[in-house]
C-alpha positions in Angstrom: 0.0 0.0 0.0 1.2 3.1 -1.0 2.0 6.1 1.8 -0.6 8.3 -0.1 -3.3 6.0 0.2 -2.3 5.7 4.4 -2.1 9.4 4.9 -5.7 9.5 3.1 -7.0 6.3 5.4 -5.6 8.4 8.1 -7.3 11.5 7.6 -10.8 9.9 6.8 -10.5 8.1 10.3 -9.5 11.8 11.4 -12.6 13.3 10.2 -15.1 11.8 12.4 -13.3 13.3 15.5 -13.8 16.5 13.6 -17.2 16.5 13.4 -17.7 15.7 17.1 -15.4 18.2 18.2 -17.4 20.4 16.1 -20.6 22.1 17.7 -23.8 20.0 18.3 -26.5 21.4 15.6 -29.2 20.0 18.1 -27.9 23.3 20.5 -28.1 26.0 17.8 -30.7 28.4 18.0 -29.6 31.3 15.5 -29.8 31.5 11.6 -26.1 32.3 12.0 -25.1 29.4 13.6 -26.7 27.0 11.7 -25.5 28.5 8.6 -21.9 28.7 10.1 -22.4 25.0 11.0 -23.5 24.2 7.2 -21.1 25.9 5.5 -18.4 23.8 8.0 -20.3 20.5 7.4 -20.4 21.3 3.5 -16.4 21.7 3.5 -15.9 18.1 5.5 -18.0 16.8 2.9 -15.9 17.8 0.3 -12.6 16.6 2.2 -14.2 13.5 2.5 -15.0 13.4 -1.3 -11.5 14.0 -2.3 -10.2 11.5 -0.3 -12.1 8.7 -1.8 -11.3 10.3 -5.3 -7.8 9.6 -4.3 -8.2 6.6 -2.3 -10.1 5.3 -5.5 -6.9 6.8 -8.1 -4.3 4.4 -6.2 -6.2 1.4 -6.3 -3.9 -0.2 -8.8 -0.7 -0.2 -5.8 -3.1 -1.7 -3.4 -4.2 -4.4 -5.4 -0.4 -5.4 -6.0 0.7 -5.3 -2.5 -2.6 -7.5 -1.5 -1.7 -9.7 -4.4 2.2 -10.3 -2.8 0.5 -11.2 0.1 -1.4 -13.7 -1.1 1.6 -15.4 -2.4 3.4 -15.4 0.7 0.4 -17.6 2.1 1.3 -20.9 0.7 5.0 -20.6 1.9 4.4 -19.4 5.8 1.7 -22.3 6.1 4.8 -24.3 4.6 6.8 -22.8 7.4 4.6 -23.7 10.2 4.2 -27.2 9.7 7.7 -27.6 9.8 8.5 -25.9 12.5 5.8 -28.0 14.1 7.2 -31.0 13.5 10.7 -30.1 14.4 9.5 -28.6 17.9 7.7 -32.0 18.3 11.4 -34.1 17.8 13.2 -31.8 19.4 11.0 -31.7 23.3 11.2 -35.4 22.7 14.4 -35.3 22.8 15.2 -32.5 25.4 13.0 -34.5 27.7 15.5 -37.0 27.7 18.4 -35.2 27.6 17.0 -33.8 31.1 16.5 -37.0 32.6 20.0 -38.3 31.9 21.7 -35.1 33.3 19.7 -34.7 36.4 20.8 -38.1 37.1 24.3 -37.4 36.5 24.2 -34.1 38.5 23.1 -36.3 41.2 26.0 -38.8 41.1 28.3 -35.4 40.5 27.3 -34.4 44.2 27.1 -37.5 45.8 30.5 -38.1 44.8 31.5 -34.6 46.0 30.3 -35.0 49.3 31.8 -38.6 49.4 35.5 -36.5 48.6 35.0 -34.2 51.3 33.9 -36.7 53.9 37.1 -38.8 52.7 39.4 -35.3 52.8 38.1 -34.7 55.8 38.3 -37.9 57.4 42.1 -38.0 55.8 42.9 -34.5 57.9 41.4 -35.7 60.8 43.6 -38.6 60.7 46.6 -36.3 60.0 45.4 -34.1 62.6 45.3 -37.7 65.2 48.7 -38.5 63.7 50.4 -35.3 64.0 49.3 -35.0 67.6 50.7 -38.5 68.6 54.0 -38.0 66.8 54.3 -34.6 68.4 53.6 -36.2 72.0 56.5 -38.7 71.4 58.6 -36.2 69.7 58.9 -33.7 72.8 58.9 -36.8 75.4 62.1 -38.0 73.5 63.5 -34.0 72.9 63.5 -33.9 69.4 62.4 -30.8 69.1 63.3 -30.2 65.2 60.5 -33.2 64.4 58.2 -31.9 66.7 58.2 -28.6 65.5 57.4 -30.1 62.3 54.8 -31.8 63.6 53.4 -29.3 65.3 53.6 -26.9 61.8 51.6 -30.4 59.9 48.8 -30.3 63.3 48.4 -26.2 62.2 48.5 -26.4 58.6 45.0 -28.0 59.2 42.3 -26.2 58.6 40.6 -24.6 62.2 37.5 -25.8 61.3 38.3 -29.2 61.3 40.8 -29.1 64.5 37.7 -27.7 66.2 35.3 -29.5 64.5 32.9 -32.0 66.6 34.3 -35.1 64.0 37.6 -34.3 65.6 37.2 -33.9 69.0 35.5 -37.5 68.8 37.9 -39.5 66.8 41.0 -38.1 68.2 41.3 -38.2 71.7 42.6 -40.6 73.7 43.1 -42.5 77.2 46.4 -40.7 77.2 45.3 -37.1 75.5 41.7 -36.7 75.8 41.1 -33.5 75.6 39.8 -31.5 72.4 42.6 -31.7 69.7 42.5 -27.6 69.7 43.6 -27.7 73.2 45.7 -30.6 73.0 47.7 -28.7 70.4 48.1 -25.4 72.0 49.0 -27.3 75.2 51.7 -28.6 73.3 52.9 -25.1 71.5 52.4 -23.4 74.9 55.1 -26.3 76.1 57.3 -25.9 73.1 57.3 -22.3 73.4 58.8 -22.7 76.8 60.8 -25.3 76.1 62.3 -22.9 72.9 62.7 -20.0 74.9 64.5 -21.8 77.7 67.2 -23.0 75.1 67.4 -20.0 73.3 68.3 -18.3 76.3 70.6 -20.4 77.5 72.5 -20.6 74.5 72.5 -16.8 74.4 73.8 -16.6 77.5 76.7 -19.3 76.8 77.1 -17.0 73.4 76.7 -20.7 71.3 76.1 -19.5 68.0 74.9 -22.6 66.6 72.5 -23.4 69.3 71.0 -20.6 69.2 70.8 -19.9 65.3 68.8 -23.7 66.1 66.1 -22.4 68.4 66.0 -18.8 66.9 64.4 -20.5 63.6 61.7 -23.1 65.2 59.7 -20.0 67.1 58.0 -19.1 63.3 57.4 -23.0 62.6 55.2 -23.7 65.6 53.9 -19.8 65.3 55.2 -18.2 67.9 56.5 -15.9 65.8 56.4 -12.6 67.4 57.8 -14.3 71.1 60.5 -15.6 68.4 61.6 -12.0 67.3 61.0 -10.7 71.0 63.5 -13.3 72.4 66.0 -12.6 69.4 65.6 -8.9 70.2 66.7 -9.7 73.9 69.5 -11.4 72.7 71.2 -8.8 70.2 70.5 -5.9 72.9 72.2 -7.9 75.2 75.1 -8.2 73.0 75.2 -4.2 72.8 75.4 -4.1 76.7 78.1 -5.9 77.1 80.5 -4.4 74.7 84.2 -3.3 75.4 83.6 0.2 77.2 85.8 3.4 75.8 89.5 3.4 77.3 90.0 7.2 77.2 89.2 9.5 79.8 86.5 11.7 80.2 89.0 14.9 79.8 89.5 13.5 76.0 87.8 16.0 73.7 87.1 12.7 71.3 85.8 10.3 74.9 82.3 10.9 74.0 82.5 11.4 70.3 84.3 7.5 70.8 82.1 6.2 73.0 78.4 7.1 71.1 80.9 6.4 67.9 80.8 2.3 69.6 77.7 2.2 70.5 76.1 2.9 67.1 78.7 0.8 65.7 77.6 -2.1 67.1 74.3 -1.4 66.5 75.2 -1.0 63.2 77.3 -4.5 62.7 74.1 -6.5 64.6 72.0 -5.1 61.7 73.8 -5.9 59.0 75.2 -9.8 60.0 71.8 -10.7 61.8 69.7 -9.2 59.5 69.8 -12.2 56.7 69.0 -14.6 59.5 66.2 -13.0 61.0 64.5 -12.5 57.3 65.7 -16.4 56.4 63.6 -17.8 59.0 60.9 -14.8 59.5 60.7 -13.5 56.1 61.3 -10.3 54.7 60.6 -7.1 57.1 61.0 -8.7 60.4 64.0 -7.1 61.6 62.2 -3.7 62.0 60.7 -5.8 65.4 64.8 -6.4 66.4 65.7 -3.0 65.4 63.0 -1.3 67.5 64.3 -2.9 70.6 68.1 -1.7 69.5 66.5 1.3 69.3 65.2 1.4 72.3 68.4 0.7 74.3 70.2 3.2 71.8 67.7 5.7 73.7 69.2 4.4 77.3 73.0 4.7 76.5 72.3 7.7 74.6 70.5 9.5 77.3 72.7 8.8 79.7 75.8 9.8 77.2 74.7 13.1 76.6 73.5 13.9 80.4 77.3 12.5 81.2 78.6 15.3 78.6 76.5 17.8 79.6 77.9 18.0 83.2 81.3 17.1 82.7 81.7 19.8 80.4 79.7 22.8 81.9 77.3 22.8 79.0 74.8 24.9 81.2 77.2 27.5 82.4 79.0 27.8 79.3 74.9 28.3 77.4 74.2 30.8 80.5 77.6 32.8 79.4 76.9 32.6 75.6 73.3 34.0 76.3 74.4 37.0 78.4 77.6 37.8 76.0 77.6 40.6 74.1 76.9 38.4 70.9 73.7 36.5 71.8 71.6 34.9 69.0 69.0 37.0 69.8 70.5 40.4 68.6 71.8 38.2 65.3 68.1 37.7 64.1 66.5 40.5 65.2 68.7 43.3 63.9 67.7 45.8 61.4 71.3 47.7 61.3 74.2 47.0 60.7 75.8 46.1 64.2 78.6 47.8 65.9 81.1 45.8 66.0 82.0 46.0 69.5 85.3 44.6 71.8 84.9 41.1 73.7 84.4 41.5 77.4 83.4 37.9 78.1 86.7 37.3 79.9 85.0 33.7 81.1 84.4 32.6 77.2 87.1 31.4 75.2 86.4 30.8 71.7 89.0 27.9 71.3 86.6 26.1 74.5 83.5 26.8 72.5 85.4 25.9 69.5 85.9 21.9 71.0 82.4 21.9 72.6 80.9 22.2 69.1 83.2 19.9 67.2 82.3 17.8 69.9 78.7 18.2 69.3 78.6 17.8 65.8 80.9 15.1 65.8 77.9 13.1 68.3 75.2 14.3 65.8 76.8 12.8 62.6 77.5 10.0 64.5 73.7 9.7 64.9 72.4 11.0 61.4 75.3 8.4 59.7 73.4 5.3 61.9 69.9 6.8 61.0 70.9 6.7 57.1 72.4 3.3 57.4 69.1 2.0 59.3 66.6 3.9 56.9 68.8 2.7 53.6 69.1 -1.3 55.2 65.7 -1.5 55.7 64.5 0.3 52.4 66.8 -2.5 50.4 64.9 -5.2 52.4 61.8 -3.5 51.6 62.5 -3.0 47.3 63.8 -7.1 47.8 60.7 -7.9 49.0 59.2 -6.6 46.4 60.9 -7.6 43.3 60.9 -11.6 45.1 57.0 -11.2 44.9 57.2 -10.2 41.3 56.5 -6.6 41.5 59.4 -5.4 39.8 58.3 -1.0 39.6 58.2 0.8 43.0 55.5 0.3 45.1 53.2 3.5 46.8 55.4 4.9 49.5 52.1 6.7 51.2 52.8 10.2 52.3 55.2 12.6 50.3 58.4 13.6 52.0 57.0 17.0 52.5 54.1 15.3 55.1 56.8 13.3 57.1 59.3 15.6 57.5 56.9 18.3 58.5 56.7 16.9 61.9 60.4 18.0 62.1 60.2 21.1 60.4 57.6 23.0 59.3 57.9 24.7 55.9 60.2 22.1 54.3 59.9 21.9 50.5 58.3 18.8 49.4 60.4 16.4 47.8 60.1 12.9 46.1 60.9 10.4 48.0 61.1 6.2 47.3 61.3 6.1 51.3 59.0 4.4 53.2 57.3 7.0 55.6 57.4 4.0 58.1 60.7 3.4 57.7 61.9 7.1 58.4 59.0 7.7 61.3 61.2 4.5 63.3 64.1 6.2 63.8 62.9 10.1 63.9 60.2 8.8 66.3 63.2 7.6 68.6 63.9 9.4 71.8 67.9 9.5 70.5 66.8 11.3 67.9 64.8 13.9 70.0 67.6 14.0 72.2 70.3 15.1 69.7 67.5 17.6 68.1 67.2 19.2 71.1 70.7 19.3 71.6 71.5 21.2 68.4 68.8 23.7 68.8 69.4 24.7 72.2 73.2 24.0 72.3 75.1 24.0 69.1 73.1 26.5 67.2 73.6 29.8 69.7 77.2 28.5 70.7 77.7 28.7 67.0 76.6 31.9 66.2 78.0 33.0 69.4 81.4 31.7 68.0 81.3 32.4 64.5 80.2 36.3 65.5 83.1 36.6 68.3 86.0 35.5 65.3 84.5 37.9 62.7 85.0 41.0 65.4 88.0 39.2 66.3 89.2 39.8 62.6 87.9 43.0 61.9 90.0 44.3 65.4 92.9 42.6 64.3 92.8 43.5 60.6 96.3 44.7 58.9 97.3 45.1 55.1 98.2 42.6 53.6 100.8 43.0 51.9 101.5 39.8 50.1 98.0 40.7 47.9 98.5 42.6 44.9 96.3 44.8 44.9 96.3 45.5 48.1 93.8 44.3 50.8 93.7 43.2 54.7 93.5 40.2 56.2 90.2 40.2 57.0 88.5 38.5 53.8 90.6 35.6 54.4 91.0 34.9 58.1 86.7 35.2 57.9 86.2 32.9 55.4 88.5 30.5 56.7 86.6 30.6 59.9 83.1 30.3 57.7 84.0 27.5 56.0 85.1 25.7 58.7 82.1 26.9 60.9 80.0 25.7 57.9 81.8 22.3 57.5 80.8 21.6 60.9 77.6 22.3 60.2 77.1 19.6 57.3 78.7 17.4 59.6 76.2 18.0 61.9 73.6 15.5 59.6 70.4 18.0 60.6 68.4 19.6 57.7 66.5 21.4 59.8 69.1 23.0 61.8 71.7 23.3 58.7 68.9 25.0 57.2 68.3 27.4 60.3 71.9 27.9 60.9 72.3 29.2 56.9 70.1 31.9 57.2 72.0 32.9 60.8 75.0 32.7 58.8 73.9 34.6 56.1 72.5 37.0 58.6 76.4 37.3 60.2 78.2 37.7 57.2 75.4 40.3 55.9 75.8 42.0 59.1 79.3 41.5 61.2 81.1 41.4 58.1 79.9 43.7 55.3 78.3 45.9 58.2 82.1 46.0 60.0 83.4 46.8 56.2 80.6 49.5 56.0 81.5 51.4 58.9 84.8 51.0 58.3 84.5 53.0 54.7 82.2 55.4 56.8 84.7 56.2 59.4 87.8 56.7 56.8 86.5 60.2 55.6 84.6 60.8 58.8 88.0 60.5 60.7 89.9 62.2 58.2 87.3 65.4 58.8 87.9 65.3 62.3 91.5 65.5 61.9 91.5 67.7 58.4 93.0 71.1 60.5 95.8 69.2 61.7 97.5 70.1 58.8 98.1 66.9 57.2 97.1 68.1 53.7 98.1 65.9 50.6 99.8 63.1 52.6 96.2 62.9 54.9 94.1 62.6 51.2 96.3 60.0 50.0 96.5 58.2 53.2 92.4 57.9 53.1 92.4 57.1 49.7 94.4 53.7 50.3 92.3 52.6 53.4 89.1 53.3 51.4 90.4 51.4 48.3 91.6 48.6 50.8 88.0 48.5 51.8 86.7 48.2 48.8 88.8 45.8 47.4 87.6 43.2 50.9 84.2 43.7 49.6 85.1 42.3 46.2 87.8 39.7 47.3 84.9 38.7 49.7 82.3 37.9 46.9 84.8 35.8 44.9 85.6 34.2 48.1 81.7 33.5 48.8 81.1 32.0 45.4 84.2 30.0 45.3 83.1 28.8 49.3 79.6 28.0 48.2 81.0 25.7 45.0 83.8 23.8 47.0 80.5 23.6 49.8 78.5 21.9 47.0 81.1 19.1 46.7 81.6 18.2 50.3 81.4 14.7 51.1 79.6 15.1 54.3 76.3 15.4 52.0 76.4 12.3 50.4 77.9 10.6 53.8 75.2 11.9 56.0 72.3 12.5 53.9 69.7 10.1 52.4 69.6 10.6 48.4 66.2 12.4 48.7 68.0 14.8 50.8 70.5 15.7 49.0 69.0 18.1 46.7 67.3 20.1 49.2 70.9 20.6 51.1 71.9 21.6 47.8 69.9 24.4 47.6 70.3 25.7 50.9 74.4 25.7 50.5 73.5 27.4 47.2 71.1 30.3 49.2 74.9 31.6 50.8 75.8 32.9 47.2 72.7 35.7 48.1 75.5 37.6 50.3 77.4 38.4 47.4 74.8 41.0 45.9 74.7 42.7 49.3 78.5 42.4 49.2 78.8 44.3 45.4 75.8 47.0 46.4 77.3 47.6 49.2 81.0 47.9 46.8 78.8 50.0 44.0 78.1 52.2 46.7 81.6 53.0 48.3 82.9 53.1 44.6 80.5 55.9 43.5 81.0 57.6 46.6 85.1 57.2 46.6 84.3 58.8 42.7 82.0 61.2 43.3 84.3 62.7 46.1 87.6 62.4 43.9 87.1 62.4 40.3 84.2 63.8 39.8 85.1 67.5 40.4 88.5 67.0 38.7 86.6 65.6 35.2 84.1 68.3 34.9 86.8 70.4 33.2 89.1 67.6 31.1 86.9 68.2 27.9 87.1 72.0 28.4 90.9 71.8 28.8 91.7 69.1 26.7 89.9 71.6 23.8 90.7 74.5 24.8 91.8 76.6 21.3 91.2 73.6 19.1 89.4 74.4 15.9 88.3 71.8 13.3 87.8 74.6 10.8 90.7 73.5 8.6 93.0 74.0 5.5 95.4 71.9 4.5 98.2 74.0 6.1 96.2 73.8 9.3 94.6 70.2 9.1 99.2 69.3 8.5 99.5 71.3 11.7 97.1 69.6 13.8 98.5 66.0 12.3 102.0 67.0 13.3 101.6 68.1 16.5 98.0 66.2 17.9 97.4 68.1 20.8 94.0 66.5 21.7 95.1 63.4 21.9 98.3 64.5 24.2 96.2 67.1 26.1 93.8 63.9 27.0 96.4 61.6 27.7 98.1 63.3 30.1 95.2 64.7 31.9 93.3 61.3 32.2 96.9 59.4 33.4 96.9 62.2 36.2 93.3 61.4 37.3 93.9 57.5 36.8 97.1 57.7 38.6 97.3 55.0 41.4 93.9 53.7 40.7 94.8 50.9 38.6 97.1 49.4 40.6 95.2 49.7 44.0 91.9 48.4 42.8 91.0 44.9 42.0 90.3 44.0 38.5 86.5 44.5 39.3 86.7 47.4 41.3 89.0 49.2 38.9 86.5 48.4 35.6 83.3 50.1 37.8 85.7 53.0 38.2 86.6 53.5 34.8 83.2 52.8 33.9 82.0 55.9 35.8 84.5 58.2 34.5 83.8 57.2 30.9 80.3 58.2 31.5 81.1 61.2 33.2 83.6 62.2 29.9 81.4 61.0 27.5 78.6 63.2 28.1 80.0 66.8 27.9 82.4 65.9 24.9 78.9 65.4 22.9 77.8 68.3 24.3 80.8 70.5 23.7 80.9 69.0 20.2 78.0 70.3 19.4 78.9 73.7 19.8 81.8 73.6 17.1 81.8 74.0 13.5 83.7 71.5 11.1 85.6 72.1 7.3 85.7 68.6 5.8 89.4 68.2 6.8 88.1 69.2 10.4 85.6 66.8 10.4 88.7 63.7 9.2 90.7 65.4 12.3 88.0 65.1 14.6 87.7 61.3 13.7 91.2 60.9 13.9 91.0 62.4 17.6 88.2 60.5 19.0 90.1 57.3 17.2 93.2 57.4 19.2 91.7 58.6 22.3 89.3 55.7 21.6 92.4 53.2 21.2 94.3 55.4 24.4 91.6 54.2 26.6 90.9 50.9 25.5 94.8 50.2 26.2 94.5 51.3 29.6 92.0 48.2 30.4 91.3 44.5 29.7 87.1 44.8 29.6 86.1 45.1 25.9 82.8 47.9 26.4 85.3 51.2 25.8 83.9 51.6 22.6 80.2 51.6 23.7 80.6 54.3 25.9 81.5 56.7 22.8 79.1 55.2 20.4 77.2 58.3 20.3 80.2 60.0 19.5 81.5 57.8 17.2 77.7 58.1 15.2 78.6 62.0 15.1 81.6 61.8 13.7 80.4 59.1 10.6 78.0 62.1 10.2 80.3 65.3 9.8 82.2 63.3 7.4 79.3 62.8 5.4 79.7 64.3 1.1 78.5 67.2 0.9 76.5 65.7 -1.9 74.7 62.7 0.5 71.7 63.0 1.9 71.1 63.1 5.7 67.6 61.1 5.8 68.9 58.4 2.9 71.9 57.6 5.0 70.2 57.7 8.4 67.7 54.9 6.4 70.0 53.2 5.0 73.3 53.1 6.0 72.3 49.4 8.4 73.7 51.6 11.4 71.7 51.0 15.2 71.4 54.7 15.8 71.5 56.1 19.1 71.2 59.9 17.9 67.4 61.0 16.6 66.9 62.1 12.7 66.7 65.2 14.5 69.8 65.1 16.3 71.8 63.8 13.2 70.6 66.6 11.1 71.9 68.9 13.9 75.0 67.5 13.3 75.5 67.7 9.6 74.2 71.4 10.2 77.6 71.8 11.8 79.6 71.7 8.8 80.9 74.7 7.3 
């Protein structure tokens, strides 16, 4: 059927809704209505007409789809029988088929239940067998077989060994209690039996024997009691080593004897560890090491109360606190300190000096055993895994960052293939509170107190140094000898937290003591030299002020190169890869690197006493070396004059002699560094007015050649004097107006200032200026 003749089927089924949608004529009572109503009944009626006109058109498509229907009959009633008869065959035979396997699914559990009464009947009798062999095995003391019995009895299944078939088959006259009771009677009485042994061969330090009982605590599962009894052991064998044969008076007695201590520790780890994880499995030693650990707390505890007293510690604390260089007036300053004489008659530096080797020496000692633990137990750890098959790292949990902030607060997170668990044992430990609080409320104000007192020590006892050329005083080196050393110590103290915290005290120092001492020093030179100026003194006074201020600045700049070269040797020092685990290196990396922010305090604090040394000296005497140096010069020339000026080049001589009496002495007092910002200044200072006095002259052509000629060997004059290449950029402008007075006459300004390919400095206005200058 075509979709024609369905849209018209469609509508005429439409219609009838139409009409009763349509108002009843039965309920009109106007001429209007009913005509309205007519005239709408009249126009369904023709709808209705054409739909049957075109119903009627298409009757040929209907007739052909009808007639492929009818064809189809035959075949489906074809289809049905068929499908009838093959339904019939197939039930039949499904019927069967049903029979047979709910027969065999029958015999399918019947002979599973018959397998599990036989498997369990076959454990039971295990279980009954174990039991009896274990009985005999401990009444004739072989306690290898009756461990393994007793491992067969609790390889069992606990539902069986408690099950009610059990407790009725295996008792007997001799045992008859339940079999669950029976056999922890029996572990309770090998348990004893193990421990007694162990213990006695730990006592007779029988190696064999106890290596035998150590490994049957697992097999019976006393596996914990096992580790707890092993643990006994090995922290017995710390308490009885040799004790430390030097006196107490020995600056190294402590050092030595927490040195032994962690030692030993250190040795039990490492040859008992492969023993422990043979027979307990992987990760087991953590239990041995936390009871090392704990009597590492004990010894330590007592060591550092023992050093405490027998070296003053408190007094000596007291006396650094009260000093004149207390750590609290080294964070909390916003001048530059005074640097003031020692009065602490009681405090010897060199005493402080041993007290803090001493200390740090005791806290590497500590962060080298807390590396070694963290780095044994992380290789057990990665073993373990790549034994199981898992051959990429697992999830360590936490980041570094989250750990270590329970030692210090604001530490930069870091990656880390460290077990938090691992790291949280040993930080956890009351040794390693102990040394934490030793460093922050011992080493780090004795320290500063110590590494402040040198520094005024060699600002006080600073003298030339003659041996330097240039000149400076003995100060840059005897301080950085001292920091170096102060911050070697401080490495080797193992702490990131406190290396971190003493760097910015150090920085603080050097900012402060030092450059600050330097900085007064430079004030005082021309202060003093005020004081005295009516002595009568004169030239010999100025040149006398002029050293000692040059001196100065060359400390500041010796004392950069010496920071940078400190901070680079710092980066290399074995202590960080000795001390520090590998995810800790970086971070201690960057802190050494932070030191290298002194030396831009150092070279503002050098910019500043070089302006000032040229703003008082050379200044004033180079506002009139352009005027003299062309005073009656003309560049209006003939060839007569232009031979005259060749012959007897005045500027260049005039310049020459002038600049080497401004420069004189200079060169060979400053540093390299301080000399180049020096001559940098009084370039800039020349270069200026020479443009400007330039522009006031007038040039022939053979004027303009001369004045190129001039500014080329005074150009050449000054580069001579120097080893820095940037002469020539100084005068650029200069250089861009002389290209431009010795322009042709017949050139144009604006083509060549387009395209000549030159960076111009000078303004198309400026450059025509110039060429306006030509006569």
């Amino acid at each position: 059927m075509s979709m024609s003749a369905v849209n018209i089927l469609n509508e005429n089924i439409t219609a009838p809704d139409d009409l009763q949608l349509h108002k009843d004529p039965r309920t009109l009572t106007s001429l209007n209505e009913i005509l309205s109503c007519l005239s709408w009944y009249q126009s369904v009626e023709a709808e209705l007409s054409n739909s049957l006109t075109e119903l009627l058109s298409n009757r040929q498509s209907i007739d052909k789809s009808l007639h492929q229907l009818d064809v189809l009959v035959p075949r489906l009633d074809e289809l049905h029988i068929e499908a009838t008869n093959f339904s019939t065959k197939v039930s039949a035979t499904a019927q069967t088929a049903e029979r047979v396997g709910g027969r065999v699914r029958s015999l399918d559990e019947e002979m599973r239940r018959v397998g599990e009464a036989a498997e369990r009947v076959g454990q039971v009798m295990e279980l009954k067998s174990s039991l009896a062999q274990l009985q005999s095995c401990i009444e004739n003391k072989d306690w290898e077989s009756a461990a393994r019995c007793c491992a067969r009895a609790m390889s069992l299944p606990f539902e069986v060994i408690s099950g009610p078939f059990a407790e009725s088959v295996v008792p007997t006259a001799e045992s008859h209690l339940p079999p669950a009771q029976t056999l922890q009677a029996a572990r309770e009485q090998l348990l004893s039996i193990f421990r007694s042994h162990f213990e006695q061969a730990s006592r007779e330090r029988n190696a064999a024997a106890t290596t035998r009982y150590f490994k049957l605590f697992p097999a019976i599962g006393w596996e914990a009691e096992g580790l707890e009894a092993y643990a006994s052991f090995v922290v017995d064998l710390v308490r009885v080593r040799a004790p430390t044969s030097a006196k107490t008076s020995s600056p190294l007695y402590f050092v030595t004897a927490l040195t032994a201590l962690l030692e030993s520790v250190a040795m039990i780890v490492d040859h008992h560890q492969p023993v422990v994880e043979k027979y307990y499995g992987a990760g087991k030693m953590t239990t041995v090491i936390k009871r090392l650990l704990d009597e590492c707390d004990r010894v330590v505890g007592h060591t550092l109360s023992s050093w405490r007293e027998d070296r003053s510690v408190k007094r000596k604390l007291l006396d650094v606190s009260s000093s004149s260089f207390s750590i609290a007036s080294a964070t909390s300053r916003k001048q530059p300190s005074q640097v003031l004489p020692q009065d602490d008659d009681d405090l010897d530096p060199r005493e402080i000096d041993k007290l803090l080797s001493e200390v740090a020496g005791m806290s590497g000692r500590w962060y080298l055993f807390r590396k070694f633990l963290v780095e044994q137990l992380q290789d057990e750890d990665v073993e373990e895994d790549v034994q199981s098959g898992r051959v990429t790292p697992v999830s360590r949990g936490p980041n570094r960052e989250e750990l270590q902030s329970q030692i210090n607060d604001g530490l930069s997170a870091w990656g880390s293939a460290i077990h938090p668990d691992l790291l949280q044992l040993v930080e956890s430990s009351r040794s390693h509170q102990e040394f934490d609080e030793l460093l922050m409320t011992c080493y780090v104000p004795m320290e500063t107190w110590y590494t402040r007192t040198i520094i005024d020590k060699a600002h006080r006892m600073s003298t030339l140094d003659l041996s330097q050329s240039p000149v400076t005083t003995t100060t840059p080196d005897d301080v950085f000898y001292i920091l170096k050393t102060v911050y070697s110590r401080v490495l080797s103290t193992g702490s990131f937290k406190h290396i971190e915290r003493m760097t910015d005290l150090l920085k603080d120092i050097m900012d402060y003591d030092y450059a600050g001492g330097i900085k007064k020093k430079l004030d005082d030179v021309y202060r003093t030299a005020g004081n005295t100026a009516g002595v009568g003194r004169g030239e010999k006074s100025e040149r006398e002020c002029r050293t000692s201020f040059i001196t100065l600045l060359n400390d500041l700049d010796v004392s950069s190169s010496h920071m940078e070269r400190l901070t680079k040797d710092l980066l290399g020092h074995q202590t960080i890869t000795q001390l520090f685990l590998e995810a800790e290196q970086p971070q201690i990396k960057r802190i050494i690197s932070s030191l290298t922010g002194s030396v831009a305090k150092f070279r503002s604090a050098l910019k500043a006493g070089v302006e000032q040394l040229f703003n008082q000296l050379m200044r004033p005497k180079l506002r009139t070396l352009i005027p003299d140096v062309f005073k009656e010069v003309s560049y209006v020339l003939d060839e007569d004059s232009y031979a005259t000026a060749e012959q007897q080049d005045i500027v260049r001589k005039r310049f020459v002699k002038t600049w080497e009496g401004l420069v004189d002495g200079y060169k060979d007092a400053f540093t390299d560094n301080n000399y180049r910002m020096l001559f940098g200044l009084a370039l800039d200072v020349v270069a200026r007015p020479w443009e400007k006095y330039i522009l006031t002259l007038h040039f022939s052509e053979l004027g303009a050649v001369r004045f190129d000629r001039d500014l080329r060997s005074i150009t050449a004059y000054l580069s001579s004097q120097t080893t820095f290449g940037d002469i020539r950029e100084k005068f650029v402008r200069l250089q861009q107006i002389s290209s431009l007075l010795n322009l042709d006459n017949e050139e144009d300004v604006d083509g060549f200032y387009s395209g000549s390919g030159i960076s111009w400095t000078l303004s198309l206005h400026d450059a025509k200026s110039v060429v306006a200058l030509k006569v």
